[in-house]
C-alpha positions in Angstrom: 38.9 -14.4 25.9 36.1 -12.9 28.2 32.6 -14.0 28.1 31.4 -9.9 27.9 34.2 -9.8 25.0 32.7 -12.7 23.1 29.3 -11.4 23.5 30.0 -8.4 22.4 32.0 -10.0 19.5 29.1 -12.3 18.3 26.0 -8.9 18.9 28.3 -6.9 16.3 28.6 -9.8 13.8 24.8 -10.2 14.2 24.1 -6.4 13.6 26.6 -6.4 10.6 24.7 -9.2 9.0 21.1 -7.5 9.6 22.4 -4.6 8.4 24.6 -5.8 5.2 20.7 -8.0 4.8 18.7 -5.1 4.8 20.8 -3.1 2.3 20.7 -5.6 -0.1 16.8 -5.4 -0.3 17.1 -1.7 -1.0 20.1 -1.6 -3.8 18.1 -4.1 -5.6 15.1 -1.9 -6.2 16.9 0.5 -6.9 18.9 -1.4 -9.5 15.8 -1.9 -11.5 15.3 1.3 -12.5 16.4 2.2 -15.6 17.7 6.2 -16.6 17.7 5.3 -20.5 15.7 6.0 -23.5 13.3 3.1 -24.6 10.4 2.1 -26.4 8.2 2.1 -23.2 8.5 5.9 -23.0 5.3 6.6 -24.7 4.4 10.1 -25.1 6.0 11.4 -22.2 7.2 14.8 -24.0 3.6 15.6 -25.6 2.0 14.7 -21.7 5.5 17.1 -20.3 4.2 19.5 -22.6 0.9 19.8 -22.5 1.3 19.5 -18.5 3.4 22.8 -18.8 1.2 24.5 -21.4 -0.5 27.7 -19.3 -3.9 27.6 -20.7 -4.3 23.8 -21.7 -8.2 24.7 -22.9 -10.5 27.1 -24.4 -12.3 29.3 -22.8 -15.5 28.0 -23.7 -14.3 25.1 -21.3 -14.6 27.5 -18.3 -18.2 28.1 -19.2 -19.9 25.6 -16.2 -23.3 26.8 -15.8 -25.9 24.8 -17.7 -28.9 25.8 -19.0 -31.7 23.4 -18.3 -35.8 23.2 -17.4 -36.1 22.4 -14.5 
């Protein structure tokens, strides 16, 4: 076998191995997220809902100016 064929031969095994490497680090974070229902959920619907809610406070809320002597 020529050298240039060998080389070439050994550079491609070294990219596949840095490349099947750095897949691996990837595919495991994404392996520990979880699409289910749990316990840790919280209150994620009241927080969905009161993020979606159009006017989330009265109106007095609005009312910044603050009447002080000085």
């Amino acid at each position: 076998m020529p050298s240039s064929t060998r080389n070439k031969a050994r550079f491609a095994l070294g990219l596949g191995a840095v490349v099947l490497t750095l897949s691996g680090c990837g595919s495991a974070d994404y392996l520990n997220h979880w699409d289910t229902v749990s316990f840790r959920g919280g209150n994620a619907h009241m927080a969905n809902t009161g993020i979606q809610t159009i006017e989330a406070f009265p109106r007095a809320t609005y009312n910044t100016p603050i009447d002080a002597d000085g």
